[in-house]
Structures are given as C-alpha cells and as structure tokens.
C-alpha positions, -999 to 999 in steps of 0.1 A, spaced: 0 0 0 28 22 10 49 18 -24 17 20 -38 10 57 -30 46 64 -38 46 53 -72 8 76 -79 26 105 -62 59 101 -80 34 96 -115 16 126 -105 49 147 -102 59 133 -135 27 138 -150 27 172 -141 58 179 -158 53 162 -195 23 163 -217 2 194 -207 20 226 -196 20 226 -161 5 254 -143 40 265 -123 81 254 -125 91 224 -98 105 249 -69 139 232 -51 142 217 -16 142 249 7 118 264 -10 99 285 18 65 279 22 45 297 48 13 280 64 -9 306 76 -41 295 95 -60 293 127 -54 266 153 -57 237 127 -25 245 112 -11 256 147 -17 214 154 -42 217 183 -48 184 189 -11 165 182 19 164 198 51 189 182 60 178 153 28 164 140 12 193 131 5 193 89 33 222 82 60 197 99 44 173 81 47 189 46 82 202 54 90 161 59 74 150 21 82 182 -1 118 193 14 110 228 16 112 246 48 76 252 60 69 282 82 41 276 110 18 307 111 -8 293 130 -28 307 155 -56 290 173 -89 306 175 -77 336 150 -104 341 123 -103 354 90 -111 393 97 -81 392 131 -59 373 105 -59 405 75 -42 429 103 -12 400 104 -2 392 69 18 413 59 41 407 89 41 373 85 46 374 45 77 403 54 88 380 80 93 345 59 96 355 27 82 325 15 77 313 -26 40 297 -13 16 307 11 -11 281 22 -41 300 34 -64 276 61 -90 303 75 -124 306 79 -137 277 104 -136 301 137 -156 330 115 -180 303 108 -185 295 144 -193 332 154 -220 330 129 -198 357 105 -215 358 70 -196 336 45 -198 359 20 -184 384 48 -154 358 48 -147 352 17 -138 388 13 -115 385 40 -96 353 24 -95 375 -8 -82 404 11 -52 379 20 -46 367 -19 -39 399 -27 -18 405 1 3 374 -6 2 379 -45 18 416 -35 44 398 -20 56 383 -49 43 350 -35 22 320 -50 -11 320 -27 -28 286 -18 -65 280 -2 -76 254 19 -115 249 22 -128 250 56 -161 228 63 -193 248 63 -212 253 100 -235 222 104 -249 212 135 -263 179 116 -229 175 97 -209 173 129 -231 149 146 -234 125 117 -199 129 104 -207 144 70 -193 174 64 -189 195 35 -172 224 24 -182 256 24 -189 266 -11 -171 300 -7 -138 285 -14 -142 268 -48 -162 302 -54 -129 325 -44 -104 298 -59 -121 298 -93 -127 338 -92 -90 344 -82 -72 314 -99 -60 300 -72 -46 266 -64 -76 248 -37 -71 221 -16 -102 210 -10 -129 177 3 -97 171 26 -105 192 61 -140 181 59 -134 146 50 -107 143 83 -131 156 109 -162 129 88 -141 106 101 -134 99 140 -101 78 135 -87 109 122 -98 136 145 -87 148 184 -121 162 189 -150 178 164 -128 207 151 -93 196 153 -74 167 133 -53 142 151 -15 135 145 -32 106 119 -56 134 104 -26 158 96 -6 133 79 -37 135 58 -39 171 50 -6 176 43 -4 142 19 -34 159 3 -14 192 -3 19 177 -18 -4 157 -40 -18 191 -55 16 207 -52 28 177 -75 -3 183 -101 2 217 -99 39 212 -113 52 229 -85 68 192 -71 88 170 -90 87 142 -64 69 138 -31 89 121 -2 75 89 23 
C-alpha cells in the first residue's frame, strides 16, 4: 500500500511535468512555504511535530513556516499578513481560515472577502497563494460525520485562480479515526492534509517528487 501511494505520487509529479504545460516550474528543496491559519494549522490536537506544516516540510523538502494561530479568524488574520509574509519570505503561502468565523456566525460571503483580502496581500508579496476549504457550519454534519465544504472556497479559488485544496478538512473531521475532537485533526488526520497538499503541489507542477 505504501509503495503504492509512492509510485501515484511520483506519476503525478511526473505527470505534471510532461504532456500538458504545467500550471507552475518544480520549486527546489528549501523552498519556503508559509502556512498561515487558525489553530488547525497551529496542530491543536497533536503532539510537536505532527502538526501538517512539519508534516509537509518532511514529504516536499522545503522549509515550511508555522503561522498558525488557534482561534484567530479570517477578519483578526488581515491585520497579520503582511508581517508574516515580510517575516518569511516565502515562494508559497497556504491559506487555512475561515472555520472560527463560521462559528461566530460571520457571514460567509463576509469571509470570503476577507480570504480575498489575504490573496492579494500574498500575491503583492511576490508569493504564489494557496487555499484550503474549511467545512461549512452544520450542526447535523458534525453529529453524523458528514461534512462538507463551504462553497465559498471553490467560489474564491475559481474567481482568483487560485490553487484549492479542498474535500480534505471536511473529510478528516467525517471521520473519528482521524480527529482529536470535532474541530481539530489528530497527528493521523494531519498526515492526511498535508499528503493531500503535496499531492496538488505535485499536479500543480510545483513538485517534482513527493517524499514517504
């Protein structure tokens, strides 16, 4: 199973770079990516080192910066871009926001102004911008472990052309293996997310190979 995934990821990279034009150039091993989220890409709910940045930094080689802040929404998270972006520098920015909005009730639409806000502001930076859907607010979804996204983010990633990770937060808290409690992944749940990312990082052209 494990060589398995290998060989698909290592097609996917090579797919990626032969046929049709990829959509970006393979970046090098210590490339700097920043992850900038709330408290799922802090790691709430895994030990050090198991939090999906580490996890990423472990199967792409580049050096993943950890931006995240738990509870920090959407609207907190516009007033700290721009010292995060001037801070890394990174090549890739990997926006996860929107999930603590959604609690307080915000209005998506509210939101997804905010996460555009924060394209710009990475885009200005001379950096390649990267959303991850957040599951919408359901009361019903939670307690029968069926989320979904919330629509906003294919909306925003298809207005701004921009690269969306997406059916992978939602599908690790639908599953109880894979979660610490109803909002957070486990250590098993970001392996997940951040497989899920190098695999679109691969498609995307922007990987050559993904590391196991």
């Amino acid at each position: 199973m494990q060589i398995h995934r290998v060989l698909t990821l290592t097609l996917l990279a090579v797919t990626a770079s032969c046929g049709d034009a990829p959509r970006h150039a393979p970046l090098p091993d210590g490339t700097v990516a920043l992850a900038f989220g709330d408290s799922v890409t802090y790691g709430t709910g895994a030990s050090r080192g198991e939090d999906y940045p580490s996890r990423l930094a472990a199967v792409t080689g580049w050096d993943v910066v950890n931006a995240g802040i738990p509870g920090d929404t959407a609207s907190a998270a516009i007033g700290r871009i721009e010292e995060a972006l001037a801070s890394a520098r990174p090549a890739v920015v990997i926006i996860e926001l929107g999930g603590n909005d959604f609690l307080r009730r915000r209005s998506a639409a509210d939101v997804k102004e905010d996460l555009r806000a924060m394209i710009a502001a990475v885009r200005a930076a001379g950096a390649l911008p990267l959303l991850v859907s957040v599951p919408e607010l359901s009361v019903l979804g939670a307690v029968t472990g069926r989320l979904g996204d919330s629509g906003i983010y294919a909306e925003l990633a298809d207005e701004e052309d921009v690269l969306l990770i997406e059916n992978v937060f939602a599908r690790v808290l639908s599953d109880a293996d894979l979660r610490a409690d109803r909002i957070h992944p486990n250590a098993a749940g970001y392996r997940v997310i951040a497989e899920r990312i190098a695999e679109e990082l691969a498609e995307a052209g922007l990987l050559r190979l993904v590391r196991y």
